[in-house]
C-alpha positions in Angstrom: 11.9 -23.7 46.3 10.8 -20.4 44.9 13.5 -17.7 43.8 13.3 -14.1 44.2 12.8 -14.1 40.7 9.5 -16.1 40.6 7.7 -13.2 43.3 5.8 -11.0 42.0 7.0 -7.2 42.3 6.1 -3.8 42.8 7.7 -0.3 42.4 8.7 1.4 45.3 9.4 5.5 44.6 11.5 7.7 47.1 12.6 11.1 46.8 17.1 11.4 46.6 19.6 14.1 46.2 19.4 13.2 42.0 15.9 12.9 41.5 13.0 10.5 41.8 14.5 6.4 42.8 12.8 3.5 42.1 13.2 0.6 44.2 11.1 -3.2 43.2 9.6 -4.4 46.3 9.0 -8.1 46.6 5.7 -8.8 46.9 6.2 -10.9 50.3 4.5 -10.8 54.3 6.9 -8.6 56.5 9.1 -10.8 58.7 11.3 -10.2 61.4 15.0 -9.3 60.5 17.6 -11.9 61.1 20.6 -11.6 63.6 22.6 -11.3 60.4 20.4 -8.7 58.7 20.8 -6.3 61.6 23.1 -7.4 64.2 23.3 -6.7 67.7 27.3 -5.0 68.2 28.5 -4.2 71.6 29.8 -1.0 71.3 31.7 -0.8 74.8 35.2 -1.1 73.5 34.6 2.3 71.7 35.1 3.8 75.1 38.5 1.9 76.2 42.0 2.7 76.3 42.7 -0.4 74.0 42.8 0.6 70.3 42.6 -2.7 69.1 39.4 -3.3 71.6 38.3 0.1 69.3 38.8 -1.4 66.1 37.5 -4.9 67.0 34.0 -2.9 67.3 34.8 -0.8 64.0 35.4 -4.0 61.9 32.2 -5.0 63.2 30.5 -2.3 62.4 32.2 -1.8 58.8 30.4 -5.8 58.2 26.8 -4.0 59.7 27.6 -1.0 57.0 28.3 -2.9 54.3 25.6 -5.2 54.2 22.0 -3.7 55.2 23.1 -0.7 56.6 21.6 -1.4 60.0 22.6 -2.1 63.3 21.6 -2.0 66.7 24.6 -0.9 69.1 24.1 -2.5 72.7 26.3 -1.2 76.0 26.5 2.5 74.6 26.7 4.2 77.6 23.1 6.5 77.3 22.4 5.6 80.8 18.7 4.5 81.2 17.2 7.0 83.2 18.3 9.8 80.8 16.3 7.6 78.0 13.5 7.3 79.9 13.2 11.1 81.7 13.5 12.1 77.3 10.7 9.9 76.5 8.5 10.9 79.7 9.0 14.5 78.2 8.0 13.8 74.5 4.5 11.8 76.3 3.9 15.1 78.7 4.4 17.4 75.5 2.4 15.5 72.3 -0.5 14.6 75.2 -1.0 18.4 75.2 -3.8 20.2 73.8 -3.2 21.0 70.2 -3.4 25.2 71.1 -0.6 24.3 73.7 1.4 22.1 71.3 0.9 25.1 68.4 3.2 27.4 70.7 6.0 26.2 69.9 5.5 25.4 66.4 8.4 25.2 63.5 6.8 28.4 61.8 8.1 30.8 64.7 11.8 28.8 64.2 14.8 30.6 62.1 15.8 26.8 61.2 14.1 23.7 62.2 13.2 23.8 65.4 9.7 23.4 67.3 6.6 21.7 66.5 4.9 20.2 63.5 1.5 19.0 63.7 -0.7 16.3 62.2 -1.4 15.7 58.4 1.9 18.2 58.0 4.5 16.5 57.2 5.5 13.9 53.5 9.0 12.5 53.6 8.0 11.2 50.7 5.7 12.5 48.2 5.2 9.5 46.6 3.6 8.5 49.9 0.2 9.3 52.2 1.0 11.7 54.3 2.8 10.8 57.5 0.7 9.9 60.2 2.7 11.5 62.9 3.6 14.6 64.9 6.8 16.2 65.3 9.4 18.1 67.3 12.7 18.9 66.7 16.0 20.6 68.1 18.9 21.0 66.1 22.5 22.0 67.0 22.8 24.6 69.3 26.6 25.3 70.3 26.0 27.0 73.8 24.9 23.5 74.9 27.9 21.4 73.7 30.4 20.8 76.5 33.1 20.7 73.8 32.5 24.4 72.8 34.4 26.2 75.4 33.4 29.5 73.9 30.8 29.8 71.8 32.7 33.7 71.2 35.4 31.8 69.7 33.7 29.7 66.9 34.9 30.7 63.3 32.8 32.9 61.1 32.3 30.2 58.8 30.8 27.5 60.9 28.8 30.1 62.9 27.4 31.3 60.0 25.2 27.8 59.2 24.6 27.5 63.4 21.2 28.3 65.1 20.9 29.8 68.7 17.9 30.3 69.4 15.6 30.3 73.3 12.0 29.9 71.4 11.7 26.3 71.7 12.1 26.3 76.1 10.5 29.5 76.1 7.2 27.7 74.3 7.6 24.4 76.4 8.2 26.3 79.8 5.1 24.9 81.0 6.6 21.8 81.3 9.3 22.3 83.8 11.1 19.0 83.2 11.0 19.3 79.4 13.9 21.5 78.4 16.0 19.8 81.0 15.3 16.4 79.7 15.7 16.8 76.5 19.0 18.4 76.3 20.0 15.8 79.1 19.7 13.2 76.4 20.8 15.8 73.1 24.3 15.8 74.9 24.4 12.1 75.5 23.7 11.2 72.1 26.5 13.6 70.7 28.9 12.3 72.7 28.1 9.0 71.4 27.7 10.4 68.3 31.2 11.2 67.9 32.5 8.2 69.3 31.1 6.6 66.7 32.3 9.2 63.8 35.7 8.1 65.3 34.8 4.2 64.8 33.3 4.8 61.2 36.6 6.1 60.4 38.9 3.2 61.7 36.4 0.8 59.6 37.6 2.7 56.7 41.5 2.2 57.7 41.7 5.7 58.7 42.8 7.2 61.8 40.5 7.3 64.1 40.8 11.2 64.5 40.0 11.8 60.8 36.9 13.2 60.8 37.4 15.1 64.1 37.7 18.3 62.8 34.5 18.0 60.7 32.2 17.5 63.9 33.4 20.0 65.7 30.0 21.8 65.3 27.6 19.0 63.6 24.5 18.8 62.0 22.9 17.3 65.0 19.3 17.3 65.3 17.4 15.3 67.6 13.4 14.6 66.5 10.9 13.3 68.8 8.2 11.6 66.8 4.9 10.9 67.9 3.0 8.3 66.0 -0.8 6.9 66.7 -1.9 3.8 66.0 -2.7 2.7 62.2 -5.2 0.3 61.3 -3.5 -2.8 60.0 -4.8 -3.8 57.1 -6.7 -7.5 56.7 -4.9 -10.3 55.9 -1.9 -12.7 55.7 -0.3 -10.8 53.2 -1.0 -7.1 54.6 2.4 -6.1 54.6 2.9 -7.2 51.4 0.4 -4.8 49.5 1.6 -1.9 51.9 2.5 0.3 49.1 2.6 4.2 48.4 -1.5 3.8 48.3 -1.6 2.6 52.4 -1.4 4.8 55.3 2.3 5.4 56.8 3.1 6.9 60.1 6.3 7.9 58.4 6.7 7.1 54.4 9.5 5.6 52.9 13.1 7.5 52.7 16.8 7.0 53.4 18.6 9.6 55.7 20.3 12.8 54.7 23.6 12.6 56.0 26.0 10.3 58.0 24.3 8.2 60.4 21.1 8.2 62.5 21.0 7.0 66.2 17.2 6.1 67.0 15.6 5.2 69.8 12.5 3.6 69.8 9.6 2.2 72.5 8.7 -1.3 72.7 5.6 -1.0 70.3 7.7 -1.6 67.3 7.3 -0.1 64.0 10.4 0.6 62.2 10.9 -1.8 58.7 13.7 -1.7 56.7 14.1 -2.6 52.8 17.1 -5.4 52.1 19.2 -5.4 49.2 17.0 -7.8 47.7 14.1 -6.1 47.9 11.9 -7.2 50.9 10.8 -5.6 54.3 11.8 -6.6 57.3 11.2 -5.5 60.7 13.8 -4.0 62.8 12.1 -4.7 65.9 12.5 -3.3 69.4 15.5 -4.8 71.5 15.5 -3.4 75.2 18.9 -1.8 75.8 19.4 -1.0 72.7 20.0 2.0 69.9 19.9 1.4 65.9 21.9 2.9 64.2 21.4 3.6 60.2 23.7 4.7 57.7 22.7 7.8 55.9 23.2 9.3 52.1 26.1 11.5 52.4 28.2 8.5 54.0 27.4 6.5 51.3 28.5 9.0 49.0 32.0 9.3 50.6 32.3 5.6 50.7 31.3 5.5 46.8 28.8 3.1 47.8 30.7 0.5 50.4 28.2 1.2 53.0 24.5 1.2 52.0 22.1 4.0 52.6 18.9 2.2 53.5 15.4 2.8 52.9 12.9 2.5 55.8 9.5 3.6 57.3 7.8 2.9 59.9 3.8 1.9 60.3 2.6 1.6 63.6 -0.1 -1.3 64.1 0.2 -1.8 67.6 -3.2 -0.4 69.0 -0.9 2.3 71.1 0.5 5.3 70.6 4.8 4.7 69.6 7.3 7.6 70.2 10.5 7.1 68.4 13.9 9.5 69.4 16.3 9.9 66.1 19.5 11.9 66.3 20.4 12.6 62.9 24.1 12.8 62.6 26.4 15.0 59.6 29.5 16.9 59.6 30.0 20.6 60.4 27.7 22.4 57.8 30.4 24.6 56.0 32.7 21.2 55.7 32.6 19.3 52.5 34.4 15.7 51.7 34.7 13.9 48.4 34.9 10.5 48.0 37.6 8.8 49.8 40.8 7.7 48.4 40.5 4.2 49.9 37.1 3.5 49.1 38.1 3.2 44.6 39.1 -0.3 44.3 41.8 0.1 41.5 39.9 0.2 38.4 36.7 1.9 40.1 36.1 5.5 39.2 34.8 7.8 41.7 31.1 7.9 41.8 30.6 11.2 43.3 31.7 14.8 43.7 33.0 16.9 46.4 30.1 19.0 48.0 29.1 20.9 51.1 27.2 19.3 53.9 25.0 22.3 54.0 24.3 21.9 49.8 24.0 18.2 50.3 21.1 19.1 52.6 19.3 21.6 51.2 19.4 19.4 47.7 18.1 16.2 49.2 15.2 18.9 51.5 14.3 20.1 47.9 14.1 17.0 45.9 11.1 16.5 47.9 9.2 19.4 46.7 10.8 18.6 43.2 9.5 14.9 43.4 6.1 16.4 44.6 5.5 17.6 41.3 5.9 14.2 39.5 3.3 13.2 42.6 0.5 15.1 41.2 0.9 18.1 43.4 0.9 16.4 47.1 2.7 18.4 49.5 6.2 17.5 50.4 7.2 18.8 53.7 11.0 17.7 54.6 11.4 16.6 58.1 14.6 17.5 60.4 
């Protein structure tokens, strides 16, 4: 039987916080991820009185974390029809003509929210450009329900905070838009932070640890809009799909603690293994994935794993995908965790800001770019 040592490689290059990465890809088809690659966790007991019901999920998902850094979470409590009125609304808006769509785009935004059309966005330059469109909202307090008064948030926090009307005032031709997809926004933040609360408990903290860093998150939610890629020819076509081949969104790991995605039924989404091979994380109905993201590795000194992915859509149909990128507050900062240096261990990592974390990983791109022969490197929300 042949090893992983007798396949042929080749060198994978992402963009990260500390410079270029590069990652050996074995040389293998894409196959389907295995129950214990990315495992299906029922997240219900997050939501019960029970705390050993909560940390029966939590040492689940510490096993998930710790080994590809994917899960899906089943029984999450986003009800269907709130799913499906958010997807109906990204359909109604990328369907538009591309002067309607250009309304709301990201260049009228004081952050990151609006539209970004084709051919416009890299996540990494090492990469063809990403063969997708894009919106994107990111936190707005006045639509928390756990901001009582937006009056009453401290200086500091509302300093890195975005309030802005632009992106319903330039989708107010669709009346169901706005509606929808804040409908869904709240839904996934109130998961969200049942699941900040879970992360901790898998670390042996209390599960109120991180509470006070989430009180006004980095949470954006990005609608992605992908058409179809031609797949290549071939038994071995996922094999050779390298930095060369079309992606609808190029290979990258996440900027900060988790993402929850949604995604449609046409499939897509791969994921690298520790060992160096692409697998598909394929649609399950009912479910979310959930991924871990850089700045939770970082705080974990590398227990749970920051995984690359990308996605390549070869159905034939057009695929929307929903990610709700997850971080702490942006004026929060946390070092590396007490309990995650074995004795011996050093800590890998320093203390730094959510908001520098960000804006370091956001401009690696453009510094990679330059070692990519000049491609453009937009970052995407």
């Amino acid at each position: 039987m042949a090893t992983s040592d007798d396949i042929p490689t080749t060198q994978l290059l992402i963009s990260s916080g500390n410079g270029p990465v590069a990652r050996n890809v074995l040389q293998t088809p894409l196959r389907d991820a295995e129950p214990s690659e990315i495992p299906v966790i029922d997240v219900s007991g997050l939501f019960r009185p029970s705390l050993a019901d909560r940390q029966a999920v939590a040492h689940q998902i510490r096993d998930a974390a710790t080994n590809t850094g994917f899960f899906y979470i089943a029984q999450h409590g986003i009800p269907r029809p709130t799913t499906e009125a958010a997807h109906a609304a990204c359909l109604d808006f990328f369907r538009q003509p591309a002067e309607v769509k250009q309304r709301a785009s990201i260049d009228r935004s004081q952050r990151f929210n609006g539209y970004k059309p084709p051919a416009t966005l890299r996540i990494n330059p090492f990469e063809s450009v990403d063969v997708r469109e894009s919106f994107s909202w990111v936190y707005d307090p006045r639509y928390d329900p756990a901001v009582a008064d937006v009056a009453q948030i401290p200086p500091e926090a509302a300093a890195h905070l975005c309030q802005e009307d632009f992106p319903w005032e330039a989708t107010a031709n669709l009346p169901q838009f706005k509606a929808a997809i804040v409908d869904y926004w709240r839904a996934c933040l109130e998961l969200a932070r049942a699941l900040v609360r879970a992360f901790a408990l898998a670390l042996d903290l209390d599960e109120h640890f991180f509470d006070s860093k989430v009180t006004y998150p980095d949470a954006v939610l990005a609608m992605n809009y992908y058409p179809p890629l031609p797949k290549p020819a071939g038994d071995d076509a996922v094999g050779r799909a390298q930095s060369e081949q079309e992606v609808s969104i190029g290979s990258h790991t996440d900027f900060q603690l988790f993402t929850i995605l949604w995604q449609d039924d046409n499939g897509g989404l791969q994921v690298l293994t520790r060992q160096g091979q692409w697998i598909n994380a394929k649609p399950i109905e009912g479910t979310l994935v959930v991924n871990i993201a850089d700045y939770l590795q970082r705080i974990t000194n590398d227990r749970y794993i920051s995984t690359v992915h990308r996605a390549q859509n070869w159905s034939g149909r057009e695929r929307v995908s929903m990610p709700f990128f997850v971080g702490f507050n942006w004026d929060e900062s946390c070092g590396v965790l007490d309990n995650c240096v074995a004795e011996g261990e050093e800590k890998r990592y320093e203390e730094i800001s959510c908001a520098e974390w960000v804006t370091r990983r956001a401009k690696a791109m453009y510094k990679a770019d330059g070692f990519a022969e000049g491609k453009t490197a937009v970052p995407s929300s």
